[in-house]
N, C-alpha and C positions, 0 to 999 in steps of 0.2 A: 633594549634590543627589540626591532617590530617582530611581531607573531602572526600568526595565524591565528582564527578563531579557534581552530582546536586547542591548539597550546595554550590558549587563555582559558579556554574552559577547561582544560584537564589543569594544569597548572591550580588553578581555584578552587579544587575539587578535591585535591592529593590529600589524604592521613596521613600515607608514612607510605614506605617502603618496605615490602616484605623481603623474605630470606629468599622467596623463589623468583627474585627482580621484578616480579609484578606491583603496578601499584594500587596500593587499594585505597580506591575513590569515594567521597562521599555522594551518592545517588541524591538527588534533590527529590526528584519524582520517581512514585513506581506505581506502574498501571499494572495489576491483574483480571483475568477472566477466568472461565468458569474448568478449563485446558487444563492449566499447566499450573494451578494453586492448589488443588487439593492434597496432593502430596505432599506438597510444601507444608502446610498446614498442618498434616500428619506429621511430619518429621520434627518440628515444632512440639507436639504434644508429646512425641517420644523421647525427644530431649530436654524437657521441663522449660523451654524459652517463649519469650512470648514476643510481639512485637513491638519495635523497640521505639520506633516514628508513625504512631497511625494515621496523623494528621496529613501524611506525605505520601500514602498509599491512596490508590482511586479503581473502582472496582466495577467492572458492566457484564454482562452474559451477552457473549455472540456469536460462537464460533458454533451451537447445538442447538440452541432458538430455533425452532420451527419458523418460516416467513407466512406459514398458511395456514398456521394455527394459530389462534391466541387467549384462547381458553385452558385452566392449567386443571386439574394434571394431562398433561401431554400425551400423544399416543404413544410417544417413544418414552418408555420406562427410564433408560440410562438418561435421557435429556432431562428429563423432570427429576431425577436424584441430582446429579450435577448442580443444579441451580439449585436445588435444596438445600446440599454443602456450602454453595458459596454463600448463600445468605446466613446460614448457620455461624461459618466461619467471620462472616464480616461482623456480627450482632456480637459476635463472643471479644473480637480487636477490637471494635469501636471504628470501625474503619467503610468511608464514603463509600456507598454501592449505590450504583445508578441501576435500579430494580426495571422490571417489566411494566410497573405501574408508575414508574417516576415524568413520564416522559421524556426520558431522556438516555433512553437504553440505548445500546446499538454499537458497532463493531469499536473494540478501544482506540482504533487510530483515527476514528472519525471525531468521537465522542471528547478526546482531550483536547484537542485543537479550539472544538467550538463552545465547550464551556471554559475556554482561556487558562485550564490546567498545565497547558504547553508553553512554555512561555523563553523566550532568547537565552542565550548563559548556561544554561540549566544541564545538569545529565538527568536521563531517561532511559529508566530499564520498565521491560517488560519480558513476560515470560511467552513471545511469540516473535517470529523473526522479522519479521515487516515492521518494529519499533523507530528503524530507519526515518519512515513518515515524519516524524516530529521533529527532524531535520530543518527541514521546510525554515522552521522557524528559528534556526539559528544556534537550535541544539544538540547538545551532543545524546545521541539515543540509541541505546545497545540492545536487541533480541538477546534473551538467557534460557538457559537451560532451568529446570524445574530444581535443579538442588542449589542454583546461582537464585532465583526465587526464596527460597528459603534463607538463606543467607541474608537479604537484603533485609527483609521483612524483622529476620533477626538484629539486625547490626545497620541497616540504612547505608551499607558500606557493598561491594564488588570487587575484587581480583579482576584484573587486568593489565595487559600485556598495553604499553605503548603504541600503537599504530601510526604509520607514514601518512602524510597526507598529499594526495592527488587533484592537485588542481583541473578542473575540468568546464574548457572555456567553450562554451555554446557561440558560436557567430554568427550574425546578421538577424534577419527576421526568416521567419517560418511562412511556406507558402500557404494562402488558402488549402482547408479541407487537411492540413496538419498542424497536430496535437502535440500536449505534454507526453502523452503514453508513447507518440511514436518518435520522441525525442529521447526516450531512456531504454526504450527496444534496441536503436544505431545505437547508441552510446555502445549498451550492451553486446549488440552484433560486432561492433569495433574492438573493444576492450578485451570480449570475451568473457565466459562465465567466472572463471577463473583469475582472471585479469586485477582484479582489485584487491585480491588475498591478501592482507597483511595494512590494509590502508584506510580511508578516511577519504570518502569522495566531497571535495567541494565543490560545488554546481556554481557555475558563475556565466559572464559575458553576456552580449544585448539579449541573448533569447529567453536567459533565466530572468537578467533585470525587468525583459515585458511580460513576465507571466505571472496573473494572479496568486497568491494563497495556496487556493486548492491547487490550481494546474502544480509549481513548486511539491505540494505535495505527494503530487503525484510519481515527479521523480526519482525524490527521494525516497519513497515508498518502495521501490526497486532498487536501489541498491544494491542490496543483499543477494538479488538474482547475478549481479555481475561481482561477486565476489567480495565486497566492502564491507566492511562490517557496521560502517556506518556512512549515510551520507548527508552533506546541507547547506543552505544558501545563508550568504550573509544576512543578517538581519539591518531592514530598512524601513521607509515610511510605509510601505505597502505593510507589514509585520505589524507594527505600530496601529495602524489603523483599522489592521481586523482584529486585532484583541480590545481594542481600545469598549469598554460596555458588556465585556464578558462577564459570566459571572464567577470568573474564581480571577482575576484579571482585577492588578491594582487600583482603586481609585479614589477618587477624591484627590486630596494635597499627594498622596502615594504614586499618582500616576507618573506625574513630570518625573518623578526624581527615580522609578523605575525605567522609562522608557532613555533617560541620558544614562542609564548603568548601562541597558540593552544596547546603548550604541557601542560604547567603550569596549562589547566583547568581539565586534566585526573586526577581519583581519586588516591586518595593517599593511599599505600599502605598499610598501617595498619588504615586505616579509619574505620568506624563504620557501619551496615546496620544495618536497623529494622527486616529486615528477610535476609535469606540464602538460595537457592536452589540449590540442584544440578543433575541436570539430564547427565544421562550418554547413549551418543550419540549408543554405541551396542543396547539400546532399541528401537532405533527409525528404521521404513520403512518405505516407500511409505506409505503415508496417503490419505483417502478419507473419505470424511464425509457423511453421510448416514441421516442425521437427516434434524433440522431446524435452527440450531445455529452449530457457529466453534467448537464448546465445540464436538460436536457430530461426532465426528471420527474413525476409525478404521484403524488398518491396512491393507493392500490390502489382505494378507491371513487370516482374521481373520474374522469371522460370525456378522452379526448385533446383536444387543442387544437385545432381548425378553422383554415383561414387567415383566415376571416372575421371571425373573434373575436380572431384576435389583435393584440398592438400593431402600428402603421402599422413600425413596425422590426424586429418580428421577421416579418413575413410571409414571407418569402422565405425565411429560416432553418426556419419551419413546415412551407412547402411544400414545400423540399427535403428534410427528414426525412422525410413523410409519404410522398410517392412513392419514395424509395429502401426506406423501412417495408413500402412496400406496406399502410399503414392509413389506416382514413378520418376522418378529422377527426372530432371528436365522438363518438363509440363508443367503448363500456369499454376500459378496457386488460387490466381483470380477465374471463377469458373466452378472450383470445388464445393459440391456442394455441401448441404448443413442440416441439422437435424432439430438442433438448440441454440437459441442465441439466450446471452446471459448478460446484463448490467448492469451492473454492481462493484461490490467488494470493496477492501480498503484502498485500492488502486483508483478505482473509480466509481462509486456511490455516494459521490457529492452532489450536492444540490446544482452547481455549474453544469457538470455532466448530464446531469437529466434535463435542465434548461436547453443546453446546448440540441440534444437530440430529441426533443419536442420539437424545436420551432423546423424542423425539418419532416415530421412527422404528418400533420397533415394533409390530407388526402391520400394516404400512401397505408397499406395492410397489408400487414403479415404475413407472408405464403404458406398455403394450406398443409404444407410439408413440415413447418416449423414451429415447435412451441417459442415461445419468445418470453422471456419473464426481466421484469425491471424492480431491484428491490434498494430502497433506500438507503443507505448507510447507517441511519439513526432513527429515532424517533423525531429525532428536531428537523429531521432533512426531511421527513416523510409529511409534518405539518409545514415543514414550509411549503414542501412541491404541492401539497394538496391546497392549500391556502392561493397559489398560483392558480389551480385546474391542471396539472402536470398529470395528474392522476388517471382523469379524465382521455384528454390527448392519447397520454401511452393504451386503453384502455381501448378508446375507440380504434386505434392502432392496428388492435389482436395479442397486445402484451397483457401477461399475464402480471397485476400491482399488487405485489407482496409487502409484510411487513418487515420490518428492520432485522438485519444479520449475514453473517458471511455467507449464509446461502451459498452457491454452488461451485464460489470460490476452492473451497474443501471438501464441500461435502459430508460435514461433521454432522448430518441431520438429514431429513427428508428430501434435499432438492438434490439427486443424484443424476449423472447420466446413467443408459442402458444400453448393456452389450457394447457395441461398438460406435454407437453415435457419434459423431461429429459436431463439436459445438465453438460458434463462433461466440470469445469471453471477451470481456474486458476484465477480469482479473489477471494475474498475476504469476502464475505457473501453471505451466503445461507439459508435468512431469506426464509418466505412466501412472496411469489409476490416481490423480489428483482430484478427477472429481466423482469420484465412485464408483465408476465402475472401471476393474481394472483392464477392459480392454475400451475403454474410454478415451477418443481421440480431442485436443486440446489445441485452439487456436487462439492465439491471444491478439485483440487488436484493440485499436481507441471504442469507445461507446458509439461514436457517429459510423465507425464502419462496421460496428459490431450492427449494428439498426439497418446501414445498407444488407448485407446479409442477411438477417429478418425477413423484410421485404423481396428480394430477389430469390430466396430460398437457394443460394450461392457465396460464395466469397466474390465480394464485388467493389467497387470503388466510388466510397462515399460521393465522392466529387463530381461522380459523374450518375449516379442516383438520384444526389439530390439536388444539382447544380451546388453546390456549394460557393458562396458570394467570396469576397475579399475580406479578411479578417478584419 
């Protein structure tokens, strides 16, 4: 009977069947950081268990990492215990930690992909919701809670509920001056936050087939903002050949005969979905969101929402964006001005992304109104950009070039907003008090328009900033 990738990878995964209909899987991979394991850890010693697969556990510090320090002990006390623990914890399991001095630290959904720990077939938990990322490549990758954490660690195993899976077909090509990010913003603006509850996003059609690695993973990185619990592209020659030299990534005689497994888990071609989407890529621009969730987006020439105009059901969701926004119904979004611009984060602190918004970069600085900070996803992205002059570029810019970490994605460290700023990200939500400060307003767009804003000291349109060519 054809499948789906999902059903081949759950299907291959199954122990058994509990009492409570869940099934519980056997986890291949489990990424930890320095968040959501020490309890785990804890609960482990309080119950005499230990870990049961260390070999299959992979572990970095990125969510507390200072980007502008890097001398330890840290000024922030709680940051420098945290990473205390987890090296503690890791040296007690026997379990890979990619340290602050390995070179090769930095946010875990960055860091698995490129040391080839991520790899097709595979399930992926981690103890953070953005696990989705590792989709990209064909896997199935669950965000867990900190007692689902322990569990794994314990038993290499997960309770779960079955999930639908949503076909979601990308069409045609994407215009100049549009991105991955603003392909999974429409998605989300369409679907809704909620929209994917209960399902398994598969990315597919000509715009996922043209798109890089990163860009895919950047998709799928999002997910989870539109309600899915998990999302990801089939696996193909582009997959294949950016793992292809990794260093946890098969090789020798091992490669051929992994990469013809990796094909064998891509969905089959007249397989089944529970649903069908198709968006068609002419509708999409430069996206920014104007609200308090990803759901709340616009396009760069397109007017905010009014309460008055909007559906009898989202009224109330309008009106409470708009006042905590502080903007008014029906007015550009393009125009708004900014306080902070931010590029980075697991959505977007890849090496593509800072390539991408250098080469448009100079002659063009920062407005004197705006901090501007670019931090690199890893330590591998940060020597490659500097091995470039990427560093340089952003620097002579007016950007501020930090070291590797979610940085201000969360704000779980020093790079906070204040009071009520306005900061144009390319991360990833733009809840209330997401990046520190709780009356902190939150604009999420691609990296190239987060850099038009930079420069304009406004929400502005890449495209027309920085003449943006033909793809």
């Amino acid at each position: 009977m054809a499948k789906s990738l999902f059903e081949k990878v759950w299907d291959a995964h199954i122990v058994r069947t509990l009492s409570s209909g869940e099934t519980q899987l056997f986890i291949g991979t489990h990424l930890i950081h320095e968040v959501t394991s020490p309890q785990a850890f804890g609960m482990l010693r309080d119950m005499g268990l230990g870990v049961k697969i260390p070999h299959r556990t992979f572990a970095t510090v990125d969510h507390i990492v200072p980007t502008n320090e890097f001398a330890e002990p840290f000024s922030d006390p709680l940051a420098d215990a945290m990473i205390q623990e987890l090296r503690k914890n890791c040296e007690e399991y026997d379990i890979t930690f990619f340290d602050l001095d390995s070179g090769k630290q930095g946010v875990v959904h960055i860091v698995g992909p490129e040391q080839g720990i991520t790899q097709p077939g595979t399930t992926i938990a981690c103890g953070d919701s953005h696990t989705s990322t590792h989709g990209a490549f064909g896997a199935i990758a669950i965000g867990v809670g900190t007692s689902q954490v322990r569990n794994i660690l314990a038993t290499q195993t997960l309770a779960l509920g079955k999930l639908k899976v949503r076909r979601i077909n990308v069409i045609g090509q994407l215009a100049p001056g549009v991105y991955a990010k603003d392909v999974i913003l429409h998605i989300i603006r369409v679907l809704g936050v909620n929209g994917g509850t209960g399902y398994a996003y598969e990315y597919a059609g000509e715009v996922l087939d043209n798109m890089t690695m990163e860009e895919r993973m950047t998709v799928c990185n999002m997910s989870i903002e539109g309600g899915a619990r998990c999302g990801y592209v089939n696996p193909d020659e582009k997959t294949f050949e950016y793992l292809k030299g990794r260093p946890y990534s098969p090789s020798g005689d091992e490669w051929n005969a992994a990469v013809e497994q990796w094909k064998s888990f891509a969905s089959d071609p007249d397989c089944n979905y529970d649903d069908v989407v198709d968006i068609h890529a002419s509708e999409i621009a430069p996206t920014v969101t104007w609200g308090i969730n990803p759901g709340q987006g616009i396009a760069i020439n397109e007017n905010i929402p009014s309460v008055e105009n909007a559906p009898a059901d989202q009224k109330a969701g309008v009106e409470e964006a708009l006042e905590f926004m502080k903007f008014e119904g029906g007015a550009p979004v393009k125009g708004i001005g900014i306080d902070v611009a931010f590029i980075g984060s697991c959505t977007n602190g890849r090496l593509s992304d800072l390539e991408e918004v250098a080469q448009y970069l100079p002659g063009k600085h920062v407005a004197e109104c705006v901090q501007a900070i670019a931090v690199p996803g890893s330590q591998v992205v940060a020597a490659q950009a500097e091995q470039k002059g990427l560093d340089k570029i952003f620097k002579e810019a007016g950007f501020e070039w930090r070291g590797a970490g979610c940085s201000m994605c969360l704000a779980m460290n020093p790079d906070k907003l204040v009071g009520d700023q306005v900061c144009a990200s390319s991360s990833n939500r733009n809840f209330k008090g997401r990046q520190g400060s709780p009356t902190g307003r939150t604009l999420l767009m691609s990296p190239l328009m987060v850099a038009a804003a930079a420069v304009s000291g406004k929400v502005a349109d890449a495209r027309e900033v920085f003449g943006v060519a033909e793809r």
